[in-house]
C-alpha positions in Angstrom: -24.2 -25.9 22.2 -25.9 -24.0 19.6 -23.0 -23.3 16.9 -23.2 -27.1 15.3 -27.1 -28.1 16.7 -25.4 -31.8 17.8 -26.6 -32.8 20.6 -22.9 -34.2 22.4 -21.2 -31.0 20.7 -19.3 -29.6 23.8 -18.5 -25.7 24.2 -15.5 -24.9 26.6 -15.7 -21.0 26.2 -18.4 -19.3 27.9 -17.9 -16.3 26.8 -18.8 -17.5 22.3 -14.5 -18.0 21.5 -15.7 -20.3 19.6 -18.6 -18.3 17.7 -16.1 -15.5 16.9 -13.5 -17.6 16.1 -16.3 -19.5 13.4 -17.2 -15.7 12.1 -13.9 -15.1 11.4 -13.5 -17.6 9.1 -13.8 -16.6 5.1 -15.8 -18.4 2.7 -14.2 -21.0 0.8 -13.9 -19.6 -2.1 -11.6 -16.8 -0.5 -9.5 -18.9 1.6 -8.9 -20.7 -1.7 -7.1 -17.4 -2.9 -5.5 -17.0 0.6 -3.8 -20.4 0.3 -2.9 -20.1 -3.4 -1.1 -16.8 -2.9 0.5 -18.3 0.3 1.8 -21.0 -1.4 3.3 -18.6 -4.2 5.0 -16.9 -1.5 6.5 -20.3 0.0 8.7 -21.2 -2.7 12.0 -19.7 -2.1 12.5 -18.5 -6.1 9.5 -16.5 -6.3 9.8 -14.8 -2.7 13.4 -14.0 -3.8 12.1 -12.5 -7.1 9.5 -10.4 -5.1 12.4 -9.4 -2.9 14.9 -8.3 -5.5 11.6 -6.5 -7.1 10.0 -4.9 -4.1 13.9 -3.1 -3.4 14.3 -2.3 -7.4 10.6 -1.2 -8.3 11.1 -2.0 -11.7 13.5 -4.7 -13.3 13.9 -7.0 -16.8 14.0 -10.8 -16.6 17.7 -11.1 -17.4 18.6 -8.4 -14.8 16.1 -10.4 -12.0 17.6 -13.3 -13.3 21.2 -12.4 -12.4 20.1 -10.6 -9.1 18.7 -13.8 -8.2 20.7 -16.0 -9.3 18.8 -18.1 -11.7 18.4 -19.2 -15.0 16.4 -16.6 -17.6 14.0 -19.2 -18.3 13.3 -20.8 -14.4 12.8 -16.9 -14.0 10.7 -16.2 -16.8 8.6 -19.4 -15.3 8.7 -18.1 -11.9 7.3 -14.6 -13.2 4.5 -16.1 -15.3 2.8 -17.8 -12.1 3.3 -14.3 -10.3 1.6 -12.5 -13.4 -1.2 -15.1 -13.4 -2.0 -14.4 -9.8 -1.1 -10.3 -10.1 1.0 -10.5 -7.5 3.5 -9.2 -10.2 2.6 -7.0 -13.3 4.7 -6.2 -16.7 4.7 -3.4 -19.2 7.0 -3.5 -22.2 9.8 -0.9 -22.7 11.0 -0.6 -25.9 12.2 -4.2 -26.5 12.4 -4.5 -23.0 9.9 -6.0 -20.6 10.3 -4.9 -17.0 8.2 -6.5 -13.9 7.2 -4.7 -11.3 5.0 -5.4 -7.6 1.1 -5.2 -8.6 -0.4 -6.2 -5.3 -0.1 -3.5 -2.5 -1.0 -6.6 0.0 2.0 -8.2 -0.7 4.2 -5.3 -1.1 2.9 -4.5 2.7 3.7 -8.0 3.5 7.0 -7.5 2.1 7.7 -4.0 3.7 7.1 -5.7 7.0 8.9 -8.9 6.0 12.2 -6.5 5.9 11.5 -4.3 8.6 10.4 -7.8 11.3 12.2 -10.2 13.3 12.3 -12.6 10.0 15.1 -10.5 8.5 17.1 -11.9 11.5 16.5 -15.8 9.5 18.9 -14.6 7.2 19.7 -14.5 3.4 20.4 -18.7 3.6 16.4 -18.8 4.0 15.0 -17.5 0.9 18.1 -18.2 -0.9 17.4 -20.8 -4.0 19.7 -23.4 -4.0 21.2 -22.4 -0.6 21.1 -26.3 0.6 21.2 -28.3 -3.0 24.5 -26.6 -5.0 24.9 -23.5 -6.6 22.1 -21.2 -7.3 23.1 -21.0 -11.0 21.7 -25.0 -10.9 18.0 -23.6 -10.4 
C-alpha cells in the first residue's frame, strides 16, 4: 500500500477510499478549533444561550439569564467562553451590554439545528437542569 510505505499495511479499497478519506482530514492545528468549538456547543447552558440568542438577535445578560433559566453570573460565565471563542460578540448600549451571534457558521448550524429532525429531541435535551432539579439551581 503506498498511503503509510509499511510493508504489512493492508488496503481494502481499490478504488483510493482510503487516500480520500486521509485528504480529507484537516491539519491539527484546525481540527483543534473544530473540537474546541464542538465542545462549546455540547454543554447544554451555552447551546441554550445560543438558542435564546440566535431567535432574539440581540439580548442583555439578565434578560438571557431569565430566558434561560440561569443565574446572571453562570450566564455571564457561560458568555465569556462564547466571547473568547467569537462564537458570541457584545457591544455596550448605554449601561447595557447586549450579546449577539458573531459566527455565521454556527448561526448556520443553528438555522439548521431548528429547521432538522433534532428539533423532534425536544426542549428536555438542551434544557439545563432538565435531569438534576430546577433550572434556577445552575
Amino acid at each position: 500500500m503506498h498511503l503509510s510505505g509499511e510493508a504489512d499495511a493492508v488496503g481494502v479499497d481499490g478504488d483510493h477510499r482510503v487516500c480520500a478519506a486521509i485528504e480529507a482530514l484537516p491539519d491539527r492545528a484546525t481540527m483543534h478549533g473544530w473540537v474546541s468549538r464542538f465542545a462549546l456547543l455540547a454543554d447544554p447552558t451555552r447551546l441554550t444561550l445560543l438558542l435564546c440568542i440566535h431567535e432574539v438577535g440581540e439580548i442583555c445578560v439578565s434578560d438571557l439569564a431569565l430566558a434561560a433559566g440561569l443565574k446572571d453570573s453562570t450566564t455571564s460565565q457561560a458568555l465569556r467562553l462564547l466571547r473568547a471563542q467569537n462564537l458570541v460578540s457584545a457591544h455596550r448600549d448605554g449601561r447595557v451590554v447586549r450579546y449577539r451571534l458573531a459566527d455565521p457558521v454556527v448561526t448556520d448550524l443553528l438555522d439548521r439545528m431548528r429547521k432538522g429532525p433534532y428539533e423532534e429531541l425536544g426542549a428536555a435535551a438542551v434544557t439545563p437542569g432538565a435531569s438534576r432539579g430546577s433550572p434556577r439551581d445552575a
